[in-house]
KOLBA-729584 format. One record per residue (C-alpha): residue in one letter; x negated, y negated, z negated. Coordinates in steps of 0.1 Angstrom, whole numbers, plus 2048, in hexadecimal, padded with zeros to 3 digits. Each point is the difference from the previous one (the first is absolute). Last residue first. Layout:
# KOLBA-729584
AXYZ/...
# end
This chain:
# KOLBA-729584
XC335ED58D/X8148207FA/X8257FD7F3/X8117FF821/X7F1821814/X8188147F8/X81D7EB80F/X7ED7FA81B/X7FB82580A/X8238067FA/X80E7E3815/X7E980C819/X80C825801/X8247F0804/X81A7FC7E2/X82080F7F9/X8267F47FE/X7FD7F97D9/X7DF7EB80A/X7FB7EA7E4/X80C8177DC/X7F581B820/X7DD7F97F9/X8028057D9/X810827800/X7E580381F/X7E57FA7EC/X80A80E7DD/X809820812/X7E58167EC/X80782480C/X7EE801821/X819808818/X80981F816/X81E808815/X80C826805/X815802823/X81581780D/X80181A81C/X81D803814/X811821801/X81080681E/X801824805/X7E07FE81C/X7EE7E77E4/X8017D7805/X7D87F47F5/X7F87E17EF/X7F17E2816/X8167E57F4/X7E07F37E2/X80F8117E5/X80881D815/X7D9806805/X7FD7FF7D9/X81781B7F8/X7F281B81D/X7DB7FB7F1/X8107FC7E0/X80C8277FE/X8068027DC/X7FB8117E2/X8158087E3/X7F48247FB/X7E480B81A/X7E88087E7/X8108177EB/X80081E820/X7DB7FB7FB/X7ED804821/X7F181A813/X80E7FE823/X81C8167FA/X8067EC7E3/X8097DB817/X811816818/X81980C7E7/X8067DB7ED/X8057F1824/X7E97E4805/X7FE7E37E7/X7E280E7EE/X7EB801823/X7ED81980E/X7E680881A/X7EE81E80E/X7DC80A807/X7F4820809/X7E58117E9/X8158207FB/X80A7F57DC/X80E7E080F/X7EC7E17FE/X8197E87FA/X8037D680C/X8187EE7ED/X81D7EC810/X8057DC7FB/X8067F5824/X818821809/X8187F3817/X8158217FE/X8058047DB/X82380C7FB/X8148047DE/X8237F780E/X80A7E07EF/X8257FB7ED/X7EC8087DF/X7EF7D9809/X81F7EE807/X8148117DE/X7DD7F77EE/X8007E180E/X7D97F17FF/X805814825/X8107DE80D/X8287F77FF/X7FD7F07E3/X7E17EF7F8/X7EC80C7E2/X7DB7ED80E/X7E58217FB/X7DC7F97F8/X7EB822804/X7ED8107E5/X7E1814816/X806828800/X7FF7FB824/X82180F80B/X8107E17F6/X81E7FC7EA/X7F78147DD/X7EA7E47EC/X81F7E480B/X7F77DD7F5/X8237F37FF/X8077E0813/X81F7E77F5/X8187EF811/X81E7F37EB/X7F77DB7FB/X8207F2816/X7E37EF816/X7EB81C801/X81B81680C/X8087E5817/X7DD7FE810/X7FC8267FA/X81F804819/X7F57E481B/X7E0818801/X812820807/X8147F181B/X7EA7E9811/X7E8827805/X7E17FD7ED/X7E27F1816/X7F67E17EE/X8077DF817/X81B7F17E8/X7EF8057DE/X81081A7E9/X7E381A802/X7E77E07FF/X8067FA7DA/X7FE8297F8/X7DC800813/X7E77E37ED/X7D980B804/X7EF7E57EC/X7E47E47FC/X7DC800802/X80380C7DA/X7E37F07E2/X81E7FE7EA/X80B7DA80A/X80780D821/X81481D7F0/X8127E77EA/X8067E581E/X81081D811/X81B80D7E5/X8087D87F8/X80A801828/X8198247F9/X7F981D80F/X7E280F7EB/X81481B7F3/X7E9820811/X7E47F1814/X7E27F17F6/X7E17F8814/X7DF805803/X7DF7F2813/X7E08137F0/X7E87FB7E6/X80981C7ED/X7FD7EC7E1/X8257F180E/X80E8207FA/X7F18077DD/X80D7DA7F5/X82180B811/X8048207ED/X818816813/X8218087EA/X80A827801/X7EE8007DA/X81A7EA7F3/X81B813804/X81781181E/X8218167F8/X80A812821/X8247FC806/X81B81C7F4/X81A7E97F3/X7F88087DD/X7DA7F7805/X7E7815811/X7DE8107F5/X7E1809819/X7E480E7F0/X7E17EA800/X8027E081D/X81D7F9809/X80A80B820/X7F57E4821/X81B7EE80B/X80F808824/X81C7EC80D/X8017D97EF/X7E77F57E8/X80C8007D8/X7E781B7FD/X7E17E7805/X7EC7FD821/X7DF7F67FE/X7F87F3827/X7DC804803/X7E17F1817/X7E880981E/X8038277F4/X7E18157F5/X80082380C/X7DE801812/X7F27E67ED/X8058107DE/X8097F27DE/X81F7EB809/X81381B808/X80080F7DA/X8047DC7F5/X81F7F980F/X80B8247F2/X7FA7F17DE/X80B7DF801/X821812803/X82180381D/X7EB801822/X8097F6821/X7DE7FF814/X7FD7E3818/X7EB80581C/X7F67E281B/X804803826/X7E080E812/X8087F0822/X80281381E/X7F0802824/X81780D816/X80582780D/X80980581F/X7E080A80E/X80A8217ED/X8217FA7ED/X8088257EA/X7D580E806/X7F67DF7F7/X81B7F87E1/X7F88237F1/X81580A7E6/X7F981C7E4/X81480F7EA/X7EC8187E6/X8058187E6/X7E98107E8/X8008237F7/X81781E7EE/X8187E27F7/X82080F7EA/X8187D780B/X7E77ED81C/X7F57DF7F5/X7F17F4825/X7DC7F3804/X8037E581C/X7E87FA81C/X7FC7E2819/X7EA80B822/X7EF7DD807/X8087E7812/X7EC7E57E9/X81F7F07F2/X8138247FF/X7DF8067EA/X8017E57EC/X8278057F7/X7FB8267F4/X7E47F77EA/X8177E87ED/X81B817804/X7F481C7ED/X8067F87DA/X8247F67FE/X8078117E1/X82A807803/X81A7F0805/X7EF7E180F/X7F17F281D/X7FF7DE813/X7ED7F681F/X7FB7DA80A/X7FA7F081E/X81081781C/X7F27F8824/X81981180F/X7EB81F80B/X7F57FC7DB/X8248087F9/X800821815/X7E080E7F3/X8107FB7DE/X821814807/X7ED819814/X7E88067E1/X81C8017E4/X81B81280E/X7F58207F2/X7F47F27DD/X8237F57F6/X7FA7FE7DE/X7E77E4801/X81E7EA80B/X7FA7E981A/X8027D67FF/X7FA7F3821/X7F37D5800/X8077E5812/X7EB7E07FD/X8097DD810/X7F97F3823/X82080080F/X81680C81D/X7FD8247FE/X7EE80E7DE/X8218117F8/X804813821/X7DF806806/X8028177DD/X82380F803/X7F680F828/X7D880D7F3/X8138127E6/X81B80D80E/X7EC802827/X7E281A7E7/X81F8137F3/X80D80A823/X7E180380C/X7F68197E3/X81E818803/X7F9801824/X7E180A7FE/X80D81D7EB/X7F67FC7DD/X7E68147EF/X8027F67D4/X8287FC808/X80B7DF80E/X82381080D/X80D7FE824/X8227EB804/X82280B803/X8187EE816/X8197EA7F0/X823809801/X8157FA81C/X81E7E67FB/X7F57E981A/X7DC8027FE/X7F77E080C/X8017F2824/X7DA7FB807/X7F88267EF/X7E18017F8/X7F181C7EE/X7EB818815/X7FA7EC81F/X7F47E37ED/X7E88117E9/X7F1811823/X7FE7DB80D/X7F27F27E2/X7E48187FF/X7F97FF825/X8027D87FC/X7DD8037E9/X7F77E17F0/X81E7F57EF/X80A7DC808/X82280C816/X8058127E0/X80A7E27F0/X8197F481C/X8128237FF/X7FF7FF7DB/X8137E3801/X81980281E/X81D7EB7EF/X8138237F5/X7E881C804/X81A81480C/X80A8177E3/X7ED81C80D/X7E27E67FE/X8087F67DE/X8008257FA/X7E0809807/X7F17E17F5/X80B8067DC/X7F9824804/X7D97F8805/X8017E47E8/X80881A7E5/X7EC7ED7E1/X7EB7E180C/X8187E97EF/X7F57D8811/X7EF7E87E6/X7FF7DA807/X7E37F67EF/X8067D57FB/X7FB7E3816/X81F7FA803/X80380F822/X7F481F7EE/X8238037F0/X8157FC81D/X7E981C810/X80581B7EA/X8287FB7FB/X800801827/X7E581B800/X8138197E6/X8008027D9/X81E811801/X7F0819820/X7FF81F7E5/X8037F37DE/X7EA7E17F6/X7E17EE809/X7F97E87E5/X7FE7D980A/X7DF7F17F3/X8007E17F1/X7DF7EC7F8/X7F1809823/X7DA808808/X7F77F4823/X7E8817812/X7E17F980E/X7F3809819/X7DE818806/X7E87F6817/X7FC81381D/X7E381C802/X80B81F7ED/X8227FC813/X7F27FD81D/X7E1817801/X81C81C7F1/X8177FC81E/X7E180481B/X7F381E7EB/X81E80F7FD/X80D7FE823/X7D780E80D/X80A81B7E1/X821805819/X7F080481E/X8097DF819/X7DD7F9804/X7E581B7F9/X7E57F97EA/X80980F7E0/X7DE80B7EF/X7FB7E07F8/X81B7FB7E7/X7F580C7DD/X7E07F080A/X8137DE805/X81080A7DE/X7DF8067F0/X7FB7E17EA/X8217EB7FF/X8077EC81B/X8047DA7F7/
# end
């Protein structure tokens, strides 16, 4: 039913084709239809790196009946340079053939794609997602998301889900609007307190104006990127579904903080312990490390499970719960199920390059790979799994041979410079540039670029004007008990499928 006053809200908007007439019209529908439901998996796939976690890997999973999870993070550059690349087999051409405005697609097109490849050109430079993108900036973003998502649900009728970092607030609100343009089931968020998107979802499902609250480094006020699907599509724009929210939290007691109001209150929780692949969560109290430099963890950095399930909300676990005994125990703990990543990383469809995933497999094989929770490798000040592989930036001669640039930018900081101007800065950029811009000359020791890093681990890294190729940084969770055991009966590698079954073997 309509709630009290909303027709009243209305009324005063009587002219079709004006953009509160667009409103009105797109909020009586939503408001109005009944509400479907939405299947609730046992294993959900994580969504990792940049474009590793992509819509083949996505969708071989949610053709099991599963969440098949697709990496949200840099979708606009993924695109971009797929498209310079070709678009080998047509696919995002064919997916954007479903997006609801061609003048969008055609000014994306015109921009990046280049039918015969690049041949030996480097990749064109994109816009940045700042707090005001260019309109360009924001197509581009809103065809990556909108382009992974339809792509994964095509063919099927499982669930697919985006997984976004809370970090990266500026690509947030194109990156969702373009999902649910895809008909997206299931939003994921962590690295951070995911607090805003439930809000932000129901109004993008209404056609409303969606707002974000951006962290902004020596704030003199508040700062806010907004989004407006009317004003961006116009008569364009397609009635959405309100996918469901689940906030990635590491304790019971965050869960519960989001829990306790409506407004920020999730549809469910994945509690992610610091065994999880890519960013973990700092222990909690002052951090400490151990004698190879890792952060030291204890008891309190464990969620309580009877607290969680008290919530009264779907959760599961993530972070060592690869293995089938690992899934029956959650499910037995009050659990819906759990987020598995590493086990998927080595599965045929996931998006690493053949090369780099044929080496883990026989690393793992020969029991030398290992993952070091790194407190120093991302700019965010979050610990950050790293695999030692040689070759990749967990080399120290492979990572000093680097030229500090930061030219992608994904995990920069927004500044309020003393003049009131905003700038941004990341720990991995030049040490000189970083201080000019009012940062600690300490903090950009041992960091890393990973935006660059983790679009070579998936073939899209970045060949510089004196020839320096940029090289890949892989990250696993740091319990390999699942795929240790899967390759005892799949030495050459196993399918998304295969891993979903396997998982799935000790439940009833």
């Amino acid at each position: 039913m309509v709630r009290t006053g909303e027709c009243k809200r209305f009324a005063r908007y009587p002219r079709i084709g004006s953009r509160p007439m667009l409103r009105y019209r797109r909020f009586m529908k939503v408001t109005l239809r009944q509400r479907v439901g939405v299947t609730r998996p046992v294993i959900i796939q994580g969504g990792m790196g940049i474009a590793v976690s992509g819509w083949k890997l996505a969708r071989e999973v949610a053709r099991t009946g599963q969440l098949g999870v697709v990496s949200g993070t840099a979708l606009d550059s993924v695109i971009a340079r797929r498209l310079q690349d070709g678009d080998k087999g047509h696919h995002i051409r064919r997916a954007l053939r479903h997006f609801p405005s061609p003048a969008i697609v055609s000014r994306v097109l015109e921009r990046y794609l280049r039918v015969g490849g690049r041949e030996g050109d480097p990749y064109r430079p994109q816009p940045p997602l700042g707090i005001d993108p260019t309109p360009a900036a924001i197509e581009l973003a809103l065809v990556g998301s909108f382009t992974e998502v339809w792509l994964a649900k095509e063919g099927h009728a499982g669930i697919v889900g985006i997984n976004l970092l809370e970090k990266i607030q500026t690509a947030t609100l194109s990156a969702v609007l373009g999902a649910m343009l895809a008909g997206v089931d299931y939003v994921l968020m962590g690295a951070g307190i995911p607090r805003q998107l439930p809000k932000l979802l129901n109004d993008f499902a209404a056609g409303h104006t969606g707002e974000l609250s951006v962290d902004v480094t020596n704030a003199s006020r508040t700062y806010t990127a907004s989004l407006d699907p009317v004003e961006l599509l116009g008569e364009e724009l397609p009635v959405m579904h309100r996918p469901q929210f689940l906030a990635i939290v590491s304790l019971h007691v965050l869960a519960a903080f989001l829990n306790r109001n409506d407004e920020i209150k999730p549809d469910g929780f994945i509690v992610e312990g610091p065994l999880a692949g890519g960013h973990s969560a700092p222990p909690r109290g002052k951090m400490t490390c151990d004698e190879e430099g890792q952060p030291i963890y204890g008891a309190k950095d464990d969620a309580d499970l009877g607290a969680m399930a008290a919530i009264g909300l779907p959760f599961w676990l993530a972070g060592a719960y690869g293995t089938p005994e690992r899934v029956a125990e959650a499910v037995a703990a009050g659990a819906a199920g759990v987020q598995v990543g590493t086990l998927f990383a080595f599965a045929e469809e996931s998006g690493l390059r053949r090369d780099l995933r044929l080496g883990l497999l026989q690393s793992l094989t020969e029991g030398t790979l290992s993952v070091r929770n790194d407190p120093r490798a991302s700019p965010t000040n979050f610990p950050f799994k790293i695999a030692s592989i040689a070759g990749t930036l967990s080399d120290p001669a492979t990572y000093a041979a680097r030229e500090r640039i930061c030219d992608l930018g994904f995990l920069r900081t927004p500044v309020e410079r003393e003049d009131g101007r905003l700038t941004y800065r990341c720990a991995s950029e030049p040490e000189h540039m970083y201080v000019k811009k009012g940062g600690e000359a300490a903090d950009t020791v041992g960091r890393m670029c990973l935006c660059n890093a983790l679009l070579a681990d998936v073939g899209l890294g970045k060949v510089r004007k004196n020839g320096y190729v940029e090289q890949p940084a892989i990250t696993l969770g740091q319990d390999l008990a699942g795929p240790e055991r899967l390759a005892e009966t799949h030495p050459d590698g196993w399918t998304a499928a295969e891993a979903i079954h396997w998982l799935k073997s000790r439940l009833p």
